[in-house]
N, C-alpha and C positions, 0 to 999 in steps of 0.2 A: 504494500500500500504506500505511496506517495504521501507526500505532503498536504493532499490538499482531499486525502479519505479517494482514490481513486485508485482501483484494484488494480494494477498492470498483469498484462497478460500477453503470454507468448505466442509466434507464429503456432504452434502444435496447438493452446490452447482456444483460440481462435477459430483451428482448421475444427477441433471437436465439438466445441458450442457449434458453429456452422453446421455439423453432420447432426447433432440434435436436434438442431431447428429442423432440420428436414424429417427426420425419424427419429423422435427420440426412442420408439420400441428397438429402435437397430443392438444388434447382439454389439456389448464392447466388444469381439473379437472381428467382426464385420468392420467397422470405426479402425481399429487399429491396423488389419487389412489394410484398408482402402488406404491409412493415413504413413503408410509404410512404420509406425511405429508396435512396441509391441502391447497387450494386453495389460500389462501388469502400469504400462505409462498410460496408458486410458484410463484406467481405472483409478490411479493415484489422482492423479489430475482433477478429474471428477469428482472424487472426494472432498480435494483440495477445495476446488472451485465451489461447493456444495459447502460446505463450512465456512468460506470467503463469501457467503453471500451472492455467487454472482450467479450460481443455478440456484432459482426461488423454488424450482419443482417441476414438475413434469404434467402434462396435461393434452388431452386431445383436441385435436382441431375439429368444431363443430357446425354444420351447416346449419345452423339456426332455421332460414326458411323452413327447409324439410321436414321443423319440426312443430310449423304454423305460428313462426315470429316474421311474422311480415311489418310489424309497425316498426321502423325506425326512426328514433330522435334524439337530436342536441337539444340539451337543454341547457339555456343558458341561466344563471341567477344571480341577481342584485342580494346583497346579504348586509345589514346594517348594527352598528353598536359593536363589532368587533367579534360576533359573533362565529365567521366565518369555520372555524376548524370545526367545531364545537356541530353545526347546522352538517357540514360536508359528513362528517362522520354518522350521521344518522340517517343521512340520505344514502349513503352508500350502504348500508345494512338490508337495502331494498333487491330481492333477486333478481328484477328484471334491469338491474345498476349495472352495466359490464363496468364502465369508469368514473369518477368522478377527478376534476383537473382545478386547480386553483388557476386562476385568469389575469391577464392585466385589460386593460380597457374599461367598458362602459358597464359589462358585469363582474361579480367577483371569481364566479366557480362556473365551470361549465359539468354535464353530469351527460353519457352517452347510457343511453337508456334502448331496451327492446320489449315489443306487447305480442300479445296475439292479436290485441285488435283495439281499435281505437277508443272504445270502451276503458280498457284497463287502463289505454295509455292516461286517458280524459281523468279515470278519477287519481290515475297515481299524481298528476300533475294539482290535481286540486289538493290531494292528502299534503303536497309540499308544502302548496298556499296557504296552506293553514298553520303552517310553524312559526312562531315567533321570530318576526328578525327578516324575514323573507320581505323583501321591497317588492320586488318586482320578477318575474320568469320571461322568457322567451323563448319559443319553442321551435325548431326546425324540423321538418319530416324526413327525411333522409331517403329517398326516392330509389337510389342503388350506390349498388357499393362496387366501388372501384377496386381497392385495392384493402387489407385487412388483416396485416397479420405482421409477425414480430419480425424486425429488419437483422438483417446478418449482419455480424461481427467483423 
């Protein structure tokens, strides 16, 4: 770790997060295959990195639609009286919350949210409007999605 709390990490370590991002079910001996290194340096690594905080976990990549989350939306929010951390963390408790983002601009926090249908989306947005501190919301639909997933290393 550097000076400044930033994890360095090496060409090998880089080339393995990259092959988790793509697979992370991949066999380490597949990974170390491919990365011409051997199992026991995959495996350490991993550990390493996994203790370093910089692997948070492992998880599947999920086609939301196919599962009848067709409402997509930003939600942007105005948050007042210093409230901000305090409102974000409650909102994010919410399962259809994939993100919540603190903001600069005209909002404070922006909150990326998904429904089955514009029902849920309508009263989740109202359950917000009702927390103390909440100024103002603004809401985007999110039409399609381009692009969606975690950038390589």
């Amino acid at each position: 770790m550097n000076k400044d709390g930033i994890i360095e990490i090496d060409d090998t370590d880089q080339k393995i997060l990259n092959e988790l991002l793509v697979n992370a079910k991949a066999p380490l001996r597949k990974i170390a295959s491919t990365l011409r290194v051997s199992f026991v340096t995959v495996m350490e690594r991993i550990k390493r990195m996994e203790e370093q905080g910089v692997i948070l976990g492992y998880t599947p990549r999920i086609n939301y639609e196919t599962l009848g989350y067709g409402v997509n939306v930003q939600i942007e929010v105005r948050i007042s009286k210093g409230k901000l951390i305090e409102l974000e963390k409650k909102i994010a408790k919410s399962p259809n919350v994939s993100a919540v983002y603190d903001t600069t601009g005209d909002f404070d926090a922006t909150i990326i949210a998904k429904f089955k249908t514009t029902r849920g989306m309508d009263n989740f947005l109202k359950h917000i409007q009702t927390f103390d501190f909440v100024e103002r919301t603004n809401t985007k639909l999110i039409l399609n999605t381009i692009k969606e997933e975690q950038i390589r290393v």
